[in-house]
C-alpha positions as CSV (number, residue, x, y, z in Angstrom):
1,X,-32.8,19.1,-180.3
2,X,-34.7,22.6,-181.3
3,X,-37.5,20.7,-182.9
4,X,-37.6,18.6,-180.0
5,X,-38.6,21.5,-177.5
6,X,-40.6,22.9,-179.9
7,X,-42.7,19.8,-179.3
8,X,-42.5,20.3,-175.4
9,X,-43.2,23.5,-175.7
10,X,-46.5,23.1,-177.4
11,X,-47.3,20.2,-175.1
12,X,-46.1,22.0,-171.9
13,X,-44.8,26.0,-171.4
14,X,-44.0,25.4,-167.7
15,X,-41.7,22.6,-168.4
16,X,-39.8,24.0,-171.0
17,X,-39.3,27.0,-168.8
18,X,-38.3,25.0,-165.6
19,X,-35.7,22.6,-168.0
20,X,-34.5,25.9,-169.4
21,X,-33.7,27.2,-165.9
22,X,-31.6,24.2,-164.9
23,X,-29.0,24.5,-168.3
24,X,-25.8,25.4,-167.0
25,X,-22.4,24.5,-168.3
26,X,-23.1,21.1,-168.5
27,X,-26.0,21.7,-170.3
28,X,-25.4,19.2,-173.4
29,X,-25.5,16.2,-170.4
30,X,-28.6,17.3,-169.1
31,X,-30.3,17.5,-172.4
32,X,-28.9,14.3,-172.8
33,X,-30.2,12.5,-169.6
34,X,-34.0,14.1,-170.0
35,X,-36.3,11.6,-170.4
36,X,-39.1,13.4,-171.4
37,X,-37.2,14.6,-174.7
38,X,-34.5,11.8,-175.7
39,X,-34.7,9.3,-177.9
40,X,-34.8,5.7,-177.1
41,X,-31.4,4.0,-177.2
42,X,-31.1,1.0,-179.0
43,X,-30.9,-1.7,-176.4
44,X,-34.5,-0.5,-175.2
45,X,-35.6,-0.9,-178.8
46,X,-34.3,-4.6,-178.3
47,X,-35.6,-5.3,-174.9
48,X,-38.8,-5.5,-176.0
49,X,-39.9,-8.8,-177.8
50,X,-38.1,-9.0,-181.5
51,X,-40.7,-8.4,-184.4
52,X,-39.8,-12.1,-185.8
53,X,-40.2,-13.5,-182.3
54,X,-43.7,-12.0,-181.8
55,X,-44.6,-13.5,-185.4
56,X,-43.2,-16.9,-184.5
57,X,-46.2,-18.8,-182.3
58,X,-47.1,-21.0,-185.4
59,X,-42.9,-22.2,-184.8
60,X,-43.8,-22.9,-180.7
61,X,-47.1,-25.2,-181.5
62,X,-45.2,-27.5,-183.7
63,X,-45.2,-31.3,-182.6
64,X,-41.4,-31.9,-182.3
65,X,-41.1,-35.5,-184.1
66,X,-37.3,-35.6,-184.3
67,X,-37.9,-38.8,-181.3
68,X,-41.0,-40.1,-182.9
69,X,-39.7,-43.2,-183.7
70,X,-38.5,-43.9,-179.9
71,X,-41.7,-43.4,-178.6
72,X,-44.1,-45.9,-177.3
73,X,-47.3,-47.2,-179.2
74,X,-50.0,-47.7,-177.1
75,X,-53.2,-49.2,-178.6
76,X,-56.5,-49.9,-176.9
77,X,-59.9,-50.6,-178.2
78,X,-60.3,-47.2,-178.0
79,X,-57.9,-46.7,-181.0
80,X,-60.2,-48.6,-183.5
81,X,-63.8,-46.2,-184.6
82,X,-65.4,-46.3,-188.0
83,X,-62.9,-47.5,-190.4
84,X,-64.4,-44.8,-192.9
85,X,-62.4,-41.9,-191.2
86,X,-59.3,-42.8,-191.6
87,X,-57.4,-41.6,-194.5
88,X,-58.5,-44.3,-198.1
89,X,-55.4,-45.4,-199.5
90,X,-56.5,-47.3,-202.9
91,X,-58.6,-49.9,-201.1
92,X,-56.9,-49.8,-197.6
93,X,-57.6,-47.3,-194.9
94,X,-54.6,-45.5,-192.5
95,X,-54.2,-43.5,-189.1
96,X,-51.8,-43.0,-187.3
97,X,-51.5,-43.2,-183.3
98,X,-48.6,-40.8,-183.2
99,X,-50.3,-38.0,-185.1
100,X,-47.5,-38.6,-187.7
101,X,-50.4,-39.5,-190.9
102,X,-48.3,-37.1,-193.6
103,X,-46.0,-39.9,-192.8
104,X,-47.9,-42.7,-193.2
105,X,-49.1,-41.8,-196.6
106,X,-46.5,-40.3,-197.9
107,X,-45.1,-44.0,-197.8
108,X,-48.4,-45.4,-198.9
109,X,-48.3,-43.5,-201.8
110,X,-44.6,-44.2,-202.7
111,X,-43.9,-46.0,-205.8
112,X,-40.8,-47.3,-204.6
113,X,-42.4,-47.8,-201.1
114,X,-40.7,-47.5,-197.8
115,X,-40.7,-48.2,-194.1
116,X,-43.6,-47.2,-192.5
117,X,-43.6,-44.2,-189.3
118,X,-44.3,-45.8,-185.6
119,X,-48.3,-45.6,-184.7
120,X,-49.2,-46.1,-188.4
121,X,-52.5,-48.1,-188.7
122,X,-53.3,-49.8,-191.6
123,X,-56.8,-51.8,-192.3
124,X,-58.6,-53.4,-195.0
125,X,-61.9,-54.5,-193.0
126,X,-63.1,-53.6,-189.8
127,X,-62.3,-56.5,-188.2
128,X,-58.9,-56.7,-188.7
129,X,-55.9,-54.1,-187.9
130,X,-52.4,-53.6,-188.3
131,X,-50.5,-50.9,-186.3
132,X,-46.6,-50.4,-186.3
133,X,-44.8,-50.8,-182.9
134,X,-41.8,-48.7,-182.1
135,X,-38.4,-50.0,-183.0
136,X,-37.7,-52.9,-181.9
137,X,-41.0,-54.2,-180.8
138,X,-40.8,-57.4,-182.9
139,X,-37.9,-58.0,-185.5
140,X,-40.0,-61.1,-186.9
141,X,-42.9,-58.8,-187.8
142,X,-40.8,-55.5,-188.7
143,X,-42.0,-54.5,-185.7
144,X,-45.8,-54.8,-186.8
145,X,-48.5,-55.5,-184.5
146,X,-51.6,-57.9,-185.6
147,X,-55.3,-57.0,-184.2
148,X,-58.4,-59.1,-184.7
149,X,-61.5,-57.1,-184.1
150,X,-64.6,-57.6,-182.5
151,X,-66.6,-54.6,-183.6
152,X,-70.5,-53.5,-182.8
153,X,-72.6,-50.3,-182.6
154,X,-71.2,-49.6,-179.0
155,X,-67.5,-49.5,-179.8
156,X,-64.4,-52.0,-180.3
157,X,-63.0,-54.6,-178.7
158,X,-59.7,-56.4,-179.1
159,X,-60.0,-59.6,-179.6
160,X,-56.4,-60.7,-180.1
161,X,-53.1,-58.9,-180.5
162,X,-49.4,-59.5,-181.0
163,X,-47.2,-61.4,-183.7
164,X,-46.9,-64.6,-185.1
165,X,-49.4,-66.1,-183.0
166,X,-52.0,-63.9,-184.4
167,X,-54.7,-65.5,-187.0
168,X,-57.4,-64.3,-188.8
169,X,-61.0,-65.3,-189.5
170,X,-59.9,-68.3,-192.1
171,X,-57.8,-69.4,-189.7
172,X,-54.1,-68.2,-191.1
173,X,-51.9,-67.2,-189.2
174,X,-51.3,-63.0,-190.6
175,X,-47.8,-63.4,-190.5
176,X,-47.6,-65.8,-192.5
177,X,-49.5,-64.1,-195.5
178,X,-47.8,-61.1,-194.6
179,X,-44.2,-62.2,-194.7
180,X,-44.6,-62.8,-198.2
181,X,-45.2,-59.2,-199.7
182,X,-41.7,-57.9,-201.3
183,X,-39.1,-56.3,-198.4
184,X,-39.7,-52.3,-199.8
185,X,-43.3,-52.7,-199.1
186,X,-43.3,-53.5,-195.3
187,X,-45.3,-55.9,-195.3
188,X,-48.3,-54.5,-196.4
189,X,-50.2,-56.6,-198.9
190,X,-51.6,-55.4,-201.8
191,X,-52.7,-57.2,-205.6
192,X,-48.8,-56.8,-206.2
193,X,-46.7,-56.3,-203.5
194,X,-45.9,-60.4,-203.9
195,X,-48.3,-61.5,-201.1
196,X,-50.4,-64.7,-202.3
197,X,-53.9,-63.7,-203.0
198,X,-56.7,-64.5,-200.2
199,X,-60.2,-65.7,-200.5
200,X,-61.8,-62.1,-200.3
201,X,-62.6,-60.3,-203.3
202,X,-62.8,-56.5,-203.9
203,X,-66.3,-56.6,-203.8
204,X,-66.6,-58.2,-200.3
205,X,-64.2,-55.6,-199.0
206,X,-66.2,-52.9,-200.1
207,X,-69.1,-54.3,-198.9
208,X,-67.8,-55.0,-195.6
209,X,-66.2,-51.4,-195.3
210,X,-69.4,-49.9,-196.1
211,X,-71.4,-51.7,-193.3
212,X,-68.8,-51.0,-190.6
213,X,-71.5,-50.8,-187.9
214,X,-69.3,-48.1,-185.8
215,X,-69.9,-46.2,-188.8
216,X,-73.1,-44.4,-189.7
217,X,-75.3,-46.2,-192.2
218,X,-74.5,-46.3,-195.9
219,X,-77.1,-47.5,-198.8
220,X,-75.6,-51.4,-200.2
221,X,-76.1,-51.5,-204.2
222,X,-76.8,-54.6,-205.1
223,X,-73.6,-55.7,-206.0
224,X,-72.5,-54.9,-202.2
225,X,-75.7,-57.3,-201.1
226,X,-74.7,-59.9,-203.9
227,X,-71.1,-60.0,-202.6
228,X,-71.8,-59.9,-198.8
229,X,-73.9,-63.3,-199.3
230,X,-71.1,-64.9,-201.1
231,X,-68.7,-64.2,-198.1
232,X,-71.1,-65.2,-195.6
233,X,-71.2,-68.7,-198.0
234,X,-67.4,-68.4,-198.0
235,X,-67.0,-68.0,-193.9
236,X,-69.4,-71.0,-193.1
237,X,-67.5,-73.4,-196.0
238,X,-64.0,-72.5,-194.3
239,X,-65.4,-73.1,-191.1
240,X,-67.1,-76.4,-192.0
241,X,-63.8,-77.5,-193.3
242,X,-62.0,-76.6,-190.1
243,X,-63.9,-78.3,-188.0
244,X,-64.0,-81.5,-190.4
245,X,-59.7,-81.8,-190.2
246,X,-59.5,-81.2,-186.7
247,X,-62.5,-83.8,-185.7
248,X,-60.1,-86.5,-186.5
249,X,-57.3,-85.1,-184.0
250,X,-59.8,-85.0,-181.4
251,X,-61.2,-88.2,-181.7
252,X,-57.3,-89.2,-181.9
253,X,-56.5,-87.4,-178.5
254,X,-60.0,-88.6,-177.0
255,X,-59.3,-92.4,-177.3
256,X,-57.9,-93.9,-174.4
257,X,-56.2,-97.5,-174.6
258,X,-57.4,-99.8,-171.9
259,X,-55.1,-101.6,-169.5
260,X,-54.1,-105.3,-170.8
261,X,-56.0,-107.3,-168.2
262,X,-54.1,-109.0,-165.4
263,X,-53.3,-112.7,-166.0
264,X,-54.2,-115.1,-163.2
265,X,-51.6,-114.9,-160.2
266,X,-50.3,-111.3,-161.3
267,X,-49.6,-109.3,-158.6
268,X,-49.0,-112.4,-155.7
269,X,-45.7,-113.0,-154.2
């Protein structure tokens, strides 16, 4: 208490002398209730924010995904840019709608593979997407959704969506291929995840990535050139084939079967 006047006194004679004139008996409880000179109880030292509250706004901005999974997927053409910056998983690319990528790749780089998170977005060329639903979306797909993409300078467009129905460029259905890679890879297809191989080769998928046109402009090695003529060769021999086996079932459904002609007297009573 003396070094505290001290303090007061070098800061202000008058008020030490007016404080001095009101100690009486119960001096001790007016020293006590002084503001100027006491020391700050404890509960004011804790009504003012907490030191580890004060240093916790990184804790408040964090996306709470503990209900990530019930949450709804929506997709639009919007969803799908340049397939180049997404996150390049071996040869596929992935996003995620949900904001949840550490999720998606940490499965995508699993040896032992897993379940992918809800709003993951997996593609291999720009024209054709995969993006996981929420649960329970569509059991037959594992809740996978199938896009087939119409893509140009000006943006995307959706050209198809859903499940089973779904087919791609040759024509197959992407279930179908899909439904085929081994259970603890969710259905993502890659050289051994079980899934039958498909016409494309390596080369065409790079060469196709590379001249995403939402994308800007990458130099084609000749390889790239050498491969994107061979799928353009590939693309019009699958489609002359198409239209060669379903010719027959339209000339089938086209014919019509005359009428037997009426024999003399039909129709009289």
């Amino acid at each position: 208490m003396h070094s505290i006047r001290k303090v007061v006194l070098l800061t202000s004679l008058s008020l030490f002398l007016s404080l001095s004139a009101c100690k009486g008996p119960g001096d001790e409880q007016l020293e006590a209730e002084e503001p100027v000179v006491s020391v700050p109880a404890p509960e004011i030292k804790e009504a003012a924010p907490p030191e580890s509250e004060a240093g916790a706004p990184a804790e408040e901005v964090l996306v709470d995904d503990s209900d990530i999974g019930e949450k709804a997927v929506e997709v639009t053409d919007k969803d799908f840019s340049c397939i180049r910056d997404m996150e390049q998983v071996r040869g596929m690319y992935l996003g995620n709608l949900l904001g949840n990528i550490d999720a998606t790749l940490a499965v995508a780089n699993s040896k032992e593979g897993g379940v992918y998170p809800p709003g993951t977005v997996v593609q291999i060329v720009p024209t054709e997407a995969m993006v996981k639903r929420e649960a329970g979306f569509n059991a037959a797909t594992n809740d996978w959704e199938f896009f087939v993409l119409d893509v140009a300078a000006e943006g995307t467009k959706v050209v198809t969506r859903g499940g089973e129905e779904v087919k791609n460029g040759f024509g197959q259905d992407c279930l179908s291929c899909h439904a085929e890679a081994d259970p603890k890879w969710d259905m993502i297809c890659e050289s051994d995840h079980g899934c039958q191989p498909i016409p494309i080769t390596r080369d065409m998928i790079v060469g196709l990535q590379k001249t995403d046109k939402r994308c800007p402009p990458m130099e084609l090695t000749d390889a790239d050139k050498k491969a994107l003529g061979d799928l353009q060769v590939l693309i019009e021999t699958v489609k002359a084939k198409a239209a060669a086996e379903a010719a027959p079932e339209d000339a089938e459904e086209n014919t019509e079967v005359a009428p037997p002609a009426p024999e003399e007297g039909d129709g009289k009573q």
